[in-house]
C-alpha positions, 0 to 999 in steps of 0.5 A, spaced: 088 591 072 086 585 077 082 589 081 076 595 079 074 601 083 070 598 089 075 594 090 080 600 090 076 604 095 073 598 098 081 597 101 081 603 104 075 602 108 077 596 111 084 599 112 081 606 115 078 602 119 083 598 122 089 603 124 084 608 126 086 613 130 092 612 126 090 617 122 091 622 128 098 621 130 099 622 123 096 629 122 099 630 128 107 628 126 106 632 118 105 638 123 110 636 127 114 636 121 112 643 119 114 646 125 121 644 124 122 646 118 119 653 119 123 653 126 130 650 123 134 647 130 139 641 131 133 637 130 130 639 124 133 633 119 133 628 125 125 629 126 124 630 120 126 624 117 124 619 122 117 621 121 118 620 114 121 613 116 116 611 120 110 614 114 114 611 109 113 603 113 106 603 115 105 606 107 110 599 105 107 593 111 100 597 113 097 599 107 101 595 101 102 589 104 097 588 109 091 590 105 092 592 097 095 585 097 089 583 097 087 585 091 093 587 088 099 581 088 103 587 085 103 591 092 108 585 095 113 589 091 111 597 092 111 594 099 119 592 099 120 599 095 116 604 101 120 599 107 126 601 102 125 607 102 124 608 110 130 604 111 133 610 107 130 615 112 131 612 117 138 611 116 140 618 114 136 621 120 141 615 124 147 618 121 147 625 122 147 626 114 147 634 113 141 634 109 140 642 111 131 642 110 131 650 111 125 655 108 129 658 103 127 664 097 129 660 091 124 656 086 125 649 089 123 652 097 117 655 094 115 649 089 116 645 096 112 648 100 107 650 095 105 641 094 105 640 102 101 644 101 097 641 097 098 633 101 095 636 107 089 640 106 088 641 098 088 632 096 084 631 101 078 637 100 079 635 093 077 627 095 071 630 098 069 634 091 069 628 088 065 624 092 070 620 097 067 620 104 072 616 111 074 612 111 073 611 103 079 615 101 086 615 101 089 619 108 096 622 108 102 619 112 098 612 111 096 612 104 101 612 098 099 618 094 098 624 099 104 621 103 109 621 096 106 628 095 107 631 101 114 627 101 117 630 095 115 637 098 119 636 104 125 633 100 125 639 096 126 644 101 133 640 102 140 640 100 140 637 092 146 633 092 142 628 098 136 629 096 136 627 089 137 620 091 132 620 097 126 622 091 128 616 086 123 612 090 117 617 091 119 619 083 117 612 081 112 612 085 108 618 082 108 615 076 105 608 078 100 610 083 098 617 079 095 612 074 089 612 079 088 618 077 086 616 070 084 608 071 081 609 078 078 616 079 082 619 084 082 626 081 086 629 087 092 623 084 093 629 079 097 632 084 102 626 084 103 627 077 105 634 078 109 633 084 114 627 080 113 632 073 116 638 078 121 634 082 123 632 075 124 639 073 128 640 078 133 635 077 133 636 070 134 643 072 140 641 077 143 637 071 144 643 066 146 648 072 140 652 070 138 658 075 131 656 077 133 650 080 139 653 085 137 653 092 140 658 096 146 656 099 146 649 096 152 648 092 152 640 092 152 637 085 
C-alpha cells in the first residue's frame, strides 16, 4: 500500500474542506431519496437514480480523481469505475427503466432499509466512536464507502432483474474499499462488507429461486 493511515485521513481533510457545504446538498438529496421511496410516485425511479448518479460522479472525479490520486495512483481506476457507475444511472434514470423502488414486506426490502439505515446515521456515529472527528472521516453521498452502502440499501428496494447488474460495481467495491476497515482502521467500513456479503446473498438467493430472496411482486429473472 502506498500510502498509511494519516495519509488516508489526511485526504479527507483536504477534501472535507474543499467541497464544503457540499456535504449539506448531499445529506439533503439522501433524504430526498427517503422520501421517494416511502412516497412512491412517478418520480421516484427518476429522482432516485439522479441523486444517485450525481453521488456516484463527485465519488468518481471529486474524491477518487482529484484527491486520493494523490496518494493512490490506483484511484485513477476506481475513478472510471464510480463515473462508470454514474453513467449507468443516470442513463436508466434517462430512459425510463421501470426499476419499481417501493417499500415492500419481504426480506430484501427490509435488509435495504436496514443498511440505509446504517449509511446515514449509524457509520457515521460509529466513525465518531472511533475517534474520527470532521472533516477527518468519510461523509456520505461524497465519500465511497457510506455512498456504496447506502447505494446498495436502495438498489434492493428495486426490481431484481434491473438491479442485480446496477450493483456489480457497488459489490466490487465493498470488497476493495472494506479492506479499510482492517488495513486503515475505518471499523465503520465493516458495514461495506456486510452490505456486499448481503447483497451477494441475495443474488445467490435469486440464482436458486430460494424464498427469502423474493421481493414482492417482482417476478424478473
Amino acid at each position: 500500500m502506498p500510502f498509511d493511515r494519516a495519509d488516508f485521513f489526511a485526504v479527507f481533510v483536504q477534501y472535507n474542506t474543499a467541497l464544503w457545504p457540499t456535504q449539506v446538498f448531499a445529506y439533503a438529496a439522501i433524504f430526498l431519496c427517503l422520501f421517494l421511496l416511502l412516497r412512491r410516485s412517478r418520480m421516484t425511479d427518476p429522482g432516485i437514480l439522479v441523486v444517485l448518479a450525481a453521488m456516484w460522479a463527485v465519488n468518481g472525479i471529486g474524491y477518487h480523481g482529484l484527491f486520493f490520486s494523490a496518494i493512490n495512483p490506483a484511484a485513477f481506476l476506481f475513478a472510471a469505475f464510480f463515473v462508470a457507475e454514474a453513467v449507468l444511472f443516470a442513463v436508466f434514470a434517462g430512459r425510463g427503466t421501470e426499476i419499481d423502488f417501493a417499500r415492500r414486506r419481504d426480506g430484501r426490502t427490509i435488509a435495504g432499509l436496514l443498511l440505509i439505515i446504517f449509511a446515514v446515521l449509524a457509520y457515521p456515529l460509529w466513525g465518531m466512536a472511533a475517534g474520527h472527528r470532521y472533516p477527518a472521516m468519510p461523509m456520505i453521498g461524497i465519500a465511497p464507502c457510506p455512498t456504496t452502502i447506502f447505494t446498495i440499501g436502495i438498489l434492493l428496494t428495486g426490481r431484481w432483474a434491473v438491479v442485480r447488474w446496477l450493483l456489480v460495481i457497488p459489490l466490487a467495491w465493498s470488497a476493495i474499499g472494506g479492506s479499510a476497515a482492517i488495513m486503515l482502521g475505518v471499523p465503520q467500513d465493516f458495514g461495506l462488507f456486510a452490505a456486499g456479503i448481503i447483497a451477494a446473498a441475495f443474488a445467490l438467493g435469486r440464482m436458486y429461486d430460494l424464498p427469502f430472496a423474493r421481493h414482492g411482486e417482482d417476478t424478473g429473472a
